[in-house]
C-alpha positions as CSV (number, residue, x, y, z in Angstrom):
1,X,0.0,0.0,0.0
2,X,1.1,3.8,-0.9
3,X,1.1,6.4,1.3
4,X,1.8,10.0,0.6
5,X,2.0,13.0,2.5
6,X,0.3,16.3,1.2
7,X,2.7,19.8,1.5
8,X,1.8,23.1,0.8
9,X,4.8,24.3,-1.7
10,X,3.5,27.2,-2.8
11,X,1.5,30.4,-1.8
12,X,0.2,34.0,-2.3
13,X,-0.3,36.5,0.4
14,X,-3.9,38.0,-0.1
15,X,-3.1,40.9,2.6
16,X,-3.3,41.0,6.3
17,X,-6.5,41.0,8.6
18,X,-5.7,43.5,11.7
19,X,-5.8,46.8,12.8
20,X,-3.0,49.0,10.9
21,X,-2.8,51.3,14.3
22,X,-0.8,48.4,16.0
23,X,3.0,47.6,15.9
24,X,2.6,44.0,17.8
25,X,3.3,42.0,15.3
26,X,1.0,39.7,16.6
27,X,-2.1,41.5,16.2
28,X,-1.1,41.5,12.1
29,X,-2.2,38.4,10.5
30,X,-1.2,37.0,7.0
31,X,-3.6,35.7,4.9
32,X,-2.1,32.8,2.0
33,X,-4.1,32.0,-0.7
34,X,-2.6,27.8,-1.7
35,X,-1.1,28.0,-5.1
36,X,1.2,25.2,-5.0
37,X,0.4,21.5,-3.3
38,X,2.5,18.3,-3.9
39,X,2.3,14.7,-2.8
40,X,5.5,12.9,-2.3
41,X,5.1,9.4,-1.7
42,X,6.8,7.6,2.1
43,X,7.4,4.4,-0.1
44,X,9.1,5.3,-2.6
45,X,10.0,8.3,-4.9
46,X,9.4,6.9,-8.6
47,X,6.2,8.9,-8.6
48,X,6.8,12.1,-7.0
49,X,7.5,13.6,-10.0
50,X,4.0,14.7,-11.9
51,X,4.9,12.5,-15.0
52,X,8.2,10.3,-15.9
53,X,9.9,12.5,-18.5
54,X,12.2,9.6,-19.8
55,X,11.2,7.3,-22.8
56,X,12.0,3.7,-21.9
57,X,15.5,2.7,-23.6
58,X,16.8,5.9,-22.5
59,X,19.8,6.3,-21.1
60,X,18.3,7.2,-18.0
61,X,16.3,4.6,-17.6
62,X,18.3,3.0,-14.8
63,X,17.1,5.7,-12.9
64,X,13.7,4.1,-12.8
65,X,13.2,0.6,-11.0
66,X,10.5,-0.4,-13.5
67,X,11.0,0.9,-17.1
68,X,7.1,0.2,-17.7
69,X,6.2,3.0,-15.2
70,X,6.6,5.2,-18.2
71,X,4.2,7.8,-18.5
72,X,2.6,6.8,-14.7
73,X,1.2,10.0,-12.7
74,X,1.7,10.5,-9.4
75,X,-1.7,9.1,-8.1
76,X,-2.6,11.7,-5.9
77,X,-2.6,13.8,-9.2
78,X,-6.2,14.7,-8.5
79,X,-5.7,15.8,-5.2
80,X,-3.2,18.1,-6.3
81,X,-5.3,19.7,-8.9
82,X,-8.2,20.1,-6.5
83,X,-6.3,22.2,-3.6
84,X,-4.3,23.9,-6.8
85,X,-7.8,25.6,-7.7
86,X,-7.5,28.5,-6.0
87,X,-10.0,28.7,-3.6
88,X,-8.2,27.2,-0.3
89,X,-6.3,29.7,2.1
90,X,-5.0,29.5,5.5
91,X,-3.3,32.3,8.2
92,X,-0.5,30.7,10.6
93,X,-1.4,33.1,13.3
94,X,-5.2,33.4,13.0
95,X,-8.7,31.3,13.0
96,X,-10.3,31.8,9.8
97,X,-12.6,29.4,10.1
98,X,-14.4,31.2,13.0
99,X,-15.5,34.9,12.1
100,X,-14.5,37.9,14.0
101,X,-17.6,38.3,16.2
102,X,-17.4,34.6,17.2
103,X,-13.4,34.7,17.6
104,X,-14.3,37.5,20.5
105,X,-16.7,35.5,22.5
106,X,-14.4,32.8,22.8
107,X,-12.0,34.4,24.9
108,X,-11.7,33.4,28.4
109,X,-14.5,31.0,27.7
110,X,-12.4,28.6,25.6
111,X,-9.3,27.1,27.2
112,X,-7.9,25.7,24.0
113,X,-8.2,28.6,21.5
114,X,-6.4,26.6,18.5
115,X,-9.0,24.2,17.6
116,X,-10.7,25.3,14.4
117,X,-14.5,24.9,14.1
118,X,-14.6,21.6,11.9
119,X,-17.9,22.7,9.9
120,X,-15.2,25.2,7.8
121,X,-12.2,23.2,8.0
122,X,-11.7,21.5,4.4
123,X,-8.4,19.2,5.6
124,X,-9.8,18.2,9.1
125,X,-9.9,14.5,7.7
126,X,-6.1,15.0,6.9
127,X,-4.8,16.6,10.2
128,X,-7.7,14.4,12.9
129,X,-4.8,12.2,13.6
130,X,-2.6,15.1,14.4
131,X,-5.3,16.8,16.4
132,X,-5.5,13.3,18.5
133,X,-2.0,13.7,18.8
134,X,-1.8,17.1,20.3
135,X,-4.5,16.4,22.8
136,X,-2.0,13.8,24.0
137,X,0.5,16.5,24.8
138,X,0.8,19.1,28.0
139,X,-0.3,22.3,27.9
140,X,3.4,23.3,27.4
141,X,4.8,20.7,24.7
142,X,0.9,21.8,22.9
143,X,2.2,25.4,22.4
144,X,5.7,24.0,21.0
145,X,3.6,22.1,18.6
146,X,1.2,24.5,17.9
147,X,4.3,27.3,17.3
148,X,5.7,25.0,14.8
149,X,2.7,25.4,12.5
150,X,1.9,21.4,12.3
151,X,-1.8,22.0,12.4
152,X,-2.7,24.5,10.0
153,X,-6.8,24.9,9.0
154,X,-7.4,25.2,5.7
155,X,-10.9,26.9,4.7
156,X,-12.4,26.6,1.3
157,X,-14.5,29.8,-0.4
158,X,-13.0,33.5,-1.0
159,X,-11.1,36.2,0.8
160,X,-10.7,39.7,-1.1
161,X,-9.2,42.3,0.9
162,X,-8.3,45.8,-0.3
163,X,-6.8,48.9,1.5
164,X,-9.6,51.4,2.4
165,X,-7.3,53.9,0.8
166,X,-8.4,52.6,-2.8
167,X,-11.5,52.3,-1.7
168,X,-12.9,55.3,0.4
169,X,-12.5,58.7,-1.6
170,X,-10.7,61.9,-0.2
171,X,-13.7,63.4,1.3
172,X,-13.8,60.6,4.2
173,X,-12.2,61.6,7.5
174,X,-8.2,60.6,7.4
175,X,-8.5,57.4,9.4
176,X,-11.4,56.2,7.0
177,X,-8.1,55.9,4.7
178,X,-5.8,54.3,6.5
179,X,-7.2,50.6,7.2
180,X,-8.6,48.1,5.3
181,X,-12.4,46.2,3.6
182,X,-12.5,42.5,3.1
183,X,-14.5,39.8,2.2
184,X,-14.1,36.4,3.8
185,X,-16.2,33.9,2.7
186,X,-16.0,30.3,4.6
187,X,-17.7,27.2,2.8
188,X,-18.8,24.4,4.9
189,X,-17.2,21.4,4.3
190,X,-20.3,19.5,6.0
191,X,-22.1,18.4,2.4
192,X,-19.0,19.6,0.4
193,X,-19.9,18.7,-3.6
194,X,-20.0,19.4,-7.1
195,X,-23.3,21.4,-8.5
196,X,-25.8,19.0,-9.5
197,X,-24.3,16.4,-7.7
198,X,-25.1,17.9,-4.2
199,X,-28.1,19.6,-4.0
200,X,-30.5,20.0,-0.7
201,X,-30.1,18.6,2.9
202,X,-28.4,15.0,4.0
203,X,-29.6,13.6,7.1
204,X,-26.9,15.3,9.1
205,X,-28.4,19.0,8.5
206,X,-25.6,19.7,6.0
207,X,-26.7,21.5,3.3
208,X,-25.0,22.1,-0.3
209,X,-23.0,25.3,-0.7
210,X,-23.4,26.3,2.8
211,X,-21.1,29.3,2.7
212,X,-21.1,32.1,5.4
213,X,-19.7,35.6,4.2
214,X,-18.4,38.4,6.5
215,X,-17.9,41.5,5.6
216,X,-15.1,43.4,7.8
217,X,-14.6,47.1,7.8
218,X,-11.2,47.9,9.5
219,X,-9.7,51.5,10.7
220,X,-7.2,52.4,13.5
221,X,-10.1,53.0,15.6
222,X,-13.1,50.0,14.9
223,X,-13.7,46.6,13.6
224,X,-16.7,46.7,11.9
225,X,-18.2,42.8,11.0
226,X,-21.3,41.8,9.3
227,X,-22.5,38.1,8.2
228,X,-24.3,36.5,5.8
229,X,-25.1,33.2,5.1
230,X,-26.0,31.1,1.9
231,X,-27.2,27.5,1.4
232,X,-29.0,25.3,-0.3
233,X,-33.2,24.7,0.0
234,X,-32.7,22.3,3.0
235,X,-35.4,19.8,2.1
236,X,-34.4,16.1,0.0
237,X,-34.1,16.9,-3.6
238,X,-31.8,16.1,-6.9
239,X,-31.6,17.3,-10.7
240,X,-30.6,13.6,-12.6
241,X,-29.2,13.0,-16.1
242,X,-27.9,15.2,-18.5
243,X,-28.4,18.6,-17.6
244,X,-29.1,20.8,-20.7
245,X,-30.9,24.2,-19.9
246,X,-33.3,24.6,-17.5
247,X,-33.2,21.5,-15.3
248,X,-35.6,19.0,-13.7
249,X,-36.3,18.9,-10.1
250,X,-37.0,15.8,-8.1
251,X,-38.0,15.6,-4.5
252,X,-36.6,12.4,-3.2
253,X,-38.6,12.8,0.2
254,X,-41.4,14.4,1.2
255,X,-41.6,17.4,3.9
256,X,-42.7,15.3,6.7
257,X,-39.9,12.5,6.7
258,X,-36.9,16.2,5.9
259,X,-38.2,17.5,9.1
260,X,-35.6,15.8,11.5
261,X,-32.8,16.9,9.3
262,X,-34.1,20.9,8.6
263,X,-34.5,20.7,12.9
264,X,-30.5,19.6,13.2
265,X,-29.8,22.4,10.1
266,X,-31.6,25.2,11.8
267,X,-30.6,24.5,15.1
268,X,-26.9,24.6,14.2
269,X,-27.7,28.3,12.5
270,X,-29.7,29.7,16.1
271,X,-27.0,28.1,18.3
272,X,-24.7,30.1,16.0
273,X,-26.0,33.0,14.9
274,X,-28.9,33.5,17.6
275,X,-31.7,34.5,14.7
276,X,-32.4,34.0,11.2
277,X,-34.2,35.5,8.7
278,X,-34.5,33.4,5.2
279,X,-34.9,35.6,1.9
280,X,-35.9,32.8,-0.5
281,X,-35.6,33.9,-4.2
282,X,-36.7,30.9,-6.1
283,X,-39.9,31.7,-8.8
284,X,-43.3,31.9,-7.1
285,X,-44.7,31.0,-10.8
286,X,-44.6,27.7,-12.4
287,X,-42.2,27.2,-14.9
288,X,-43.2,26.6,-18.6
289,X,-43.9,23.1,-19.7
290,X,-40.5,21.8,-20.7
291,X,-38.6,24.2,-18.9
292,X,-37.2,24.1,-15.1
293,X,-38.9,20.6,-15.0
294,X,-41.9,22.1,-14.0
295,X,-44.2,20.7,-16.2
296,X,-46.6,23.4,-15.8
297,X,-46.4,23.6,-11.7
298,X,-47.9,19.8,-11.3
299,X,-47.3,18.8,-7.3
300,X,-43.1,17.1,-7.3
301,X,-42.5,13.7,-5.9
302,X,-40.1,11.6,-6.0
303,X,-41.2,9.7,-9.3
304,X,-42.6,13.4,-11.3
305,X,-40.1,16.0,-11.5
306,X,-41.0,19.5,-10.5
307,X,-39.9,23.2,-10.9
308,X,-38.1,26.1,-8.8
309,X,-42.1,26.8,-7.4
310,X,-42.0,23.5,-6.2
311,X,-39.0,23.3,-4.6
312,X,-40.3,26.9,-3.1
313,X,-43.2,25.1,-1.3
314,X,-41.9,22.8,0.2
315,X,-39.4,25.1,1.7
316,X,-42.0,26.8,3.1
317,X,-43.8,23.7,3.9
318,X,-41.2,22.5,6.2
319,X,-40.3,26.2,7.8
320,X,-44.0,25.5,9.3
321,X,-43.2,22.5,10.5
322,X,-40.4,23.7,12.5
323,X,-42.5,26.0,14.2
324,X,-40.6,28.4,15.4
325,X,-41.2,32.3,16.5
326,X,-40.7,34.7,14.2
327,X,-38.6,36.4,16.1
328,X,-36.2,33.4,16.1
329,X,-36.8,32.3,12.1
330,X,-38.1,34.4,10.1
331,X,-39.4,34.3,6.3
332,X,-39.6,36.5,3.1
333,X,-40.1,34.5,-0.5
334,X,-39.2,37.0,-2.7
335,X,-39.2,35.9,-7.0
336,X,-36.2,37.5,-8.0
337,X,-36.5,36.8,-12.0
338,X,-40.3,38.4,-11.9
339,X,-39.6,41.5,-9.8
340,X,-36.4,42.2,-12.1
341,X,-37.5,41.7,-15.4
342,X,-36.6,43.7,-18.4
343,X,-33.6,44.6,-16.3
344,X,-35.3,46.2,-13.3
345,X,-32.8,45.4,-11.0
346,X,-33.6,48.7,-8.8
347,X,-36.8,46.6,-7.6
348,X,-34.4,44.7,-5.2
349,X,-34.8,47.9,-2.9
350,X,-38.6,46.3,-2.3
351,X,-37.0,43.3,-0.8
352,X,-34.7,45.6,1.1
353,X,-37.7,47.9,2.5
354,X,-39.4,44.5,3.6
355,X,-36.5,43.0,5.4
356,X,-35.5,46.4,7.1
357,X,-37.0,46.0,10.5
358,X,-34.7,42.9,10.9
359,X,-31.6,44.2,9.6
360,X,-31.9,46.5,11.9
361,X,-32.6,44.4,14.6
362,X,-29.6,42.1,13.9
363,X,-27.4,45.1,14.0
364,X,-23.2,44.5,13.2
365,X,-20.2,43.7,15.2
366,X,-18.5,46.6,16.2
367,X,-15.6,46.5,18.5
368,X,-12.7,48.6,19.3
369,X,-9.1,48.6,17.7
370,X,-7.4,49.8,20.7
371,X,-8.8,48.6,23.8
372,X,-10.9,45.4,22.4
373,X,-14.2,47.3,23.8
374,X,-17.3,45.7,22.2
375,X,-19.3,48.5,21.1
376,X,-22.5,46.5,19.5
377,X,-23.2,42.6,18.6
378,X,-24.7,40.9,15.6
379,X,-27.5,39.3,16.8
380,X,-29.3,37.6,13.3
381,X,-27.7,36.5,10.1
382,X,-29.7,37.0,7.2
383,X,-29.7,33.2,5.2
384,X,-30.2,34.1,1.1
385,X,-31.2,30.9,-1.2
386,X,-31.7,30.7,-4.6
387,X,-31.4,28.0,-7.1
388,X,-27.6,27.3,-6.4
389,X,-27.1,30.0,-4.2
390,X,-25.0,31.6,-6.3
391,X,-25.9,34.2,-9.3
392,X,-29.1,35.8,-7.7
393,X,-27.7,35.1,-4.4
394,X,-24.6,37.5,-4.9
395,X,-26.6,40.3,-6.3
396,X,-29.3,40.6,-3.0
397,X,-26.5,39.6,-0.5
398,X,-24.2,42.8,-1.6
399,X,-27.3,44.9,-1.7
400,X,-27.8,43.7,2.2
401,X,-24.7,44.4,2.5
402,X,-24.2,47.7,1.2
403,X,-27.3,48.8,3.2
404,X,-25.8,47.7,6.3
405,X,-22.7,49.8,5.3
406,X,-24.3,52.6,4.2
407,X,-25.7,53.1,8.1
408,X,-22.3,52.6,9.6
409,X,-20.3,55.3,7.4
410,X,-23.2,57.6,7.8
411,X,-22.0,60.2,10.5
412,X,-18.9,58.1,11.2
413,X,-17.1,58.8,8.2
414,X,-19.0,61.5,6.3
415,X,-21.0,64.2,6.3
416,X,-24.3,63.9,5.9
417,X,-25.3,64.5,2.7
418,X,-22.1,63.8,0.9
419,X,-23.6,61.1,-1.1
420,X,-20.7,61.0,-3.9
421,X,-18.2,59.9,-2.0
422,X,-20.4,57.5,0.4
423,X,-21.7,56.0,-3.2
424,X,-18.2,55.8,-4.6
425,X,-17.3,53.7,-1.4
426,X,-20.3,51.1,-1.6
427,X,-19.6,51.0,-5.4
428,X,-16.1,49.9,-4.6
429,X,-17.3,47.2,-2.3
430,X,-19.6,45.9,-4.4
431,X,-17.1,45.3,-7.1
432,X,-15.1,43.4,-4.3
433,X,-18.5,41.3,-3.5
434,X,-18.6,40.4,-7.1
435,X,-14.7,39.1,-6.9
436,X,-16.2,37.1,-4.0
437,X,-19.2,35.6,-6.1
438,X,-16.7,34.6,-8.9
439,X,-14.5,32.4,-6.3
440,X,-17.4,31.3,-5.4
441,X,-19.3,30.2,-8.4
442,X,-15.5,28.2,-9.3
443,X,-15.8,26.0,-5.8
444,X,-19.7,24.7,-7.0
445,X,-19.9,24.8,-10.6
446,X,-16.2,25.0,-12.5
447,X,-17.1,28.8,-13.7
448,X,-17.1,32.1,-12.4
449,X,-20.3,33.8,-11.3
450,X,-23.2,35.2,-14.0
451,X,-24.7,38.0,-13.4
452,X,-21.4,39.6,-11.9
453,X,-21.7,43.1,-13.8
454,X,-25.0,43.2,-11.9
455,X,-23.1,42.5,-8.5
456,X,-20.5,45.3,-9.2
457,X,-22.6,47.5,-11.1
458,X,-26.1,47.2,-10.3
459,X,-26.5,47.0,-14.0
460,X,-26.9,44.8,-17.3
461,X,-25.3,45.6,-20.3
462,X,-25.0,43.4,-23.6
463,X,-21.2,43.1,-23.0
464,X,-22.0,41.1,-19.4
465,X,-25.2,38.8,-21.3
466,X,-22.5,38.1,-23.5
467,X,-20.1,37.1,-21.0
468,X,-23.3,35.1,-19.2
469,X,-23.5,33.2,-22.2
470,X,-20.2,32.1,-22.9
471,X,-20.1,31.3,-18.7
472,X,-23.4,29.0,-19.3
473,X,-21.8,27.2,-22.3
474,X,-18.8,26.6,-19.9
475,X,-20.5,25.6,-17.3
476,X,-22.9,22.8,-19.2
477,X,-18.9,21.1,-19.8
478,X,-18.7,21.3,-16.5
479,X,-21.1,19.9,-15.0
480,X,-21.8,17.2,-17.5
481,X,-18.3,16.3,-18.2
482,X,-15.9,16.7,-15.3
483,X,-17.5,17.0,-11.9
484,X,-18.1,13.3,-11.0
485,X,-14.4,13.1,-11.4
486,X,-14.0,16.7,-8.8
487,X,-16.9,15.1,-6.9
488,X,-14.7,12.2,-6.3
489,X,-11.8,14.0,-5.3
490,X,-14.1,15.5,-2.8
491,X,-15.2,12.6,-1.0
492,X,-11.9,11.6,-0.6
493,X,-11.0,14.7,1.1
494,X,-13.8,14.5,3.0
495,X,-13.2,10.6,4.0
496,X,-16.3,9.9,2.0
497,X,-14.1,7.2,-0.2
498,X,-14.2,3.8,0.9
499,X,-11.1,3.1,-1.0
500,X,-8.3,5.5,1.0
501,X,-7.5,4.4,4.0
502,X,-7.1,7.3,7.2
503,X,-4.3,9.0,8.0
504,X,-1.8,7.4,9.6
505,X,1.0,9.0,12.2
C-alpha cells in the first residue's frame, strides 16, 4: 500500500487581517491564498515527479526501478489539482474558520483557543490524527507544537481584501483611509460537492453550498463585522441525467420525513448566529412546460419531476413544521427573475424595505481597535437561497450588505449629505462582492459567477449577457463532463471514499 503525505509548496499572500494602528506583530495576520500542493510518496519516490519524462530505452532509464512506469502519474494527481484551484487559504497566526464576532466570544471561555470549528475546516480529515496527537500533549509541549505550524486549518471559499485607501475617496475623515475592507467567505465542508451532484439537505443537517460571508470594515479605531449566510433549499431533492438548460427537479422525500434533518440544520444556525431571517428567491410561478422541470407547476415527488415553485413550497412547507417564532426564524419569498424583469434590478430595494426592521434588529459587530471594547453585537444573520445559491444570491446579498454599510459610514465617516463619495465607497465594495461571487461560483460549478456586472454595477449591459453566455456554455462542460471526477476528489478529502484508508501518524 502507498502512502503519501500532502505539502503546501506554494502560496500567495492576499493581505493581512488586523488593525494597521498596532505595531505588535501579533495582532497582524497574513492571509495565504494555496497556489502550490505536492504529494511525495513515504514508499518510494518513482512517482513524485508529476509524469516520468524519460522514454524507456533511454539512457536514463536505470534511474527508474521499472522501465514500464513510463508515462505513470503521481496518483494523488487529482488531489493536487483540487487544492491547486485557487480557492483554499489558510493564516498561521489566526482562526479563519471562526468569524471575527465569534473569535471574540471565545475568549476566556475557551481554554484551547487553536481548535478550528470543523464545519469550515476543508483538511480536518487529513490533520484528525494530528489533532489526536496534540491532545495527548501538556499544555506546554501543545504550544511548542502549535508554534511550529503542524496543524494549519485550511478553509475553502474567498477572501478579497483591499486597503480602504483605494477604496474610500478623499472626502472621508483621514482614518477612513488608513485601514482596510475584506470579504471572507468560509464554505462548509459538512455536504461539500459538485453542483448537480449535491443539491438539498443529507440527514446530518448539512446542506450544499453552505457558505457564510463576513464582511469586515477595519480602521485604526473600529472593527466593523457583518455576516451572511448562503445555502442550499434544506429539504431532499436532486436534478438527474444530462443537464441541458433549465433542469428538472426531483423531491426524493417528502416534507414530513426532511423534518428531522431541517431541525439539526436550523438548530446549528440559532446556536450560532442567535436569529435567522431566510430571503428565499426561487420563482413563485410555475415554470413553462418543458422548462425548469416544472411541467406546468404539477405537485413534485419523488417519481414526477418538479420546478423552482415546487422546490419553493416545500421550503415553506417545512419552515412550518419547524414551528418556530418569528422572532427566532423568520421568512420573506421574494421571485427575484419576476420583480427584475426587463432589467429592473432597482426593484431589489422592495426586498430591502421589507426585510428592514430585521436588519436593523440584527445590528453588526462593532468593536474597538485599541482597547478590544465591544461596542454592539450581531444578533441575526440573514440566510439568502436561490437555485444554487450563487448568481441571484450575490446580487441581494451585496445589496444587504451595502445597506448595512451605508448606516455605519453615515456620520462616522462622512458628512451627511455627501452622497458621492459614500456611493463611490459602496460601489467599490460591491465590485469586491462580485470578486467574491466569482471564487465562489469556481468552488460549485467550474465557472465564475453570472450576473457579476449586476453585483458590481447594479447593471446589465450586452457586454455582461455576453459574458453570461459564454459562462453558461462553460458551465454545461462542467457539469456534464468533469465534476463526477471533482466530486470524487471531494469525498476523498472528505473521507467519503471507501477506497483511501485514514491517516496514519
Amino acid at each position: 500500500m502507498d502512502a503519501y503525505i500532502m505539502l503546501i509548496t506554494n502560496c500567495h499572500k492576499v493581505g493581512e487581517l488586523s488593525s494597521s494602528n498596532s505595531n505588535d506583530k501579533s495582532s497582524r495576520h497574513e492571509v495565504f491564498r494555496v497556489t502550490g500542493v505536492d504529494a511525495l510518496s513515504l514508499t518510494g519516490n518513482h512517482l513524485d515527479r508529476e509524469e516520468l519524462p524519460y522514454m524507456p530505452g533511454s539512457l536514463d532509464e536505470d534511474y527508474y526501478e521499472d522501465a514500464m512506469q513510463y508515462g505513470s502519474q503521481n496518483p494523488c494527481r487529482p488531489l493536487i489539482s483540487f487544492f491547486q484551484r485557487g480557492t483554499f487559504y489558510f493564516s498561521p497566526s489566526m482562526d479563519l474558520t471562526r468569524n471575527i464576532q465569534a473569535q471574540k466570544l471565545r475568549l476566556g471561555v475557551d481554554e484551547d483557543l487553536r481548535m478550528p470549528d470543523l464545519k469550515f475546516t476543508w483538511n480536518h480529515y487529513f490533520m484528525d490524527v494530528l489533532y489526536e496527537f496534540r491532545n495527548t500533549l501538556s499544555s506546554e509541549s501543545r504550544q511548542v507544537f502549535d508554534s511550529l505550524g503542524f496543524v494549519i486549518p485550511l478553509i475553502s471559499g474567498s477572501i478579497e481584501i483591499a486597503p480602504l485607501s483605494s477604496v474610500v475617496p478623499e472626502a472621508a475623515t483621514p482614518s477612513a483611509r488608513e485601514g482596510k475592507v475584506a470579504i471572507v467567505s468560509r464554505a462548509s465542508a459538512l455536504r461539500a460537492g459538485m453542483r448537480f451532484l449535491t443539491r438539498g439537505i443529507d440527514d446530518f443537517g448539512g446542506v450544499a453550498n453552505e457558505v457564510e460571508t463576513e464582511l469586515l470594515f477595519i480602521t485604526p479605531e473600529y472593527t466593523l463585522s457583518f455576516v451572511q449566510l448562503r445555502g442550499s433549499v434544506p429539504v431532499f431533492w436532486e436534478q438527474t441525467g444530462f443537464q441541458i438548460g433549465t433542469h428538472r427537479i426531483h423531491l426524493t422525500r417528502v416534507p414530513q420525513a426532511a423534518y428531522p434533518a431541517a431541525k439539526l440544520h436550523f438548530e446549528d444556525i440559532l446556536e450560532r448566529y442567535k436569529s435567522v431571517h431566510i430571503l428565499n428567491l426561487l420563482k413563485a410561478v410555475p415554470d413553462a412546460p418543458g422548462g425548469g422541470g416544472g411541467g406546468g407547476g404539477g405537485p413534485s415527488t419523488p417519481q414526477t419531476p418538479g420546478g423552482e415553485r415546487e422546490l419553493s413550497k416545500a421550503f415553506e412547507t417545512q419552515i412550518k413544521m419547524l414551528g418556530l417564532p418569528q422572532q427566532l426564524l423568520a421568512y420573506t419569498a421574494f421571485d427575484y427573475h419576476a420583480a427584475v424583469r426587463n432589467n429592473q434590478h432597482h426593484r431589489i430595494k422592495e426586498l430591502i424595505l421589507s426585510i428592514e426592521g430585521s436588519i436593523r434588529r440584527y445590528q453588526y459587530f462593532l468593536m474597538s481597535n485599541t482597547d478590544g471594547t465591544v461596542f454592539k453585537l450581531q444578533r441575526g444573520a440573514m440566510r439568502t437561497n436561490c437555485m444554487d445559491c450563487l448568481d441571484r444570491t450575490n446580487i441581494v446579498q451585496s445589496v444587504v450588505a451595502r445597506t448595512v454599510l451605508t448606516t455605519y459610514l453615515n456620520g462616522c465617516f462622512y458628512e451627511e449629505g455627501n452622497t458621492a463619495a459614500l456611493d463611490a465607497t459602496l460601489d467599490s465594495v460591491s465590485r469586491l462582492w462580485s470578486k467574491n461571487g466569482n471564487q465562489l461560483a469556481i468552488a460549485y460549478t467550474g465557472t465564475g459567477a453570472l450576473k457579476s456586472e449586476v453585483t458590481a454595477t447594479g447593471k446589465s449591459t450586452f457586454s455582461g449577457i455576453l459574458s453570461d453566455f459564454s459562462k453558461s456554455v462553460n458551465r454545461l462542460l462542467q457539469n456534464n463532463i468533469y465534476d463526477e471526477r471533482k466530486q470524487s476528489v471531494i469525498d476523498t478529502v472528505m473521507g467519503r471514499d471507501p477506497i483511501t484508508s485514514p491517516p496514519l501518524i
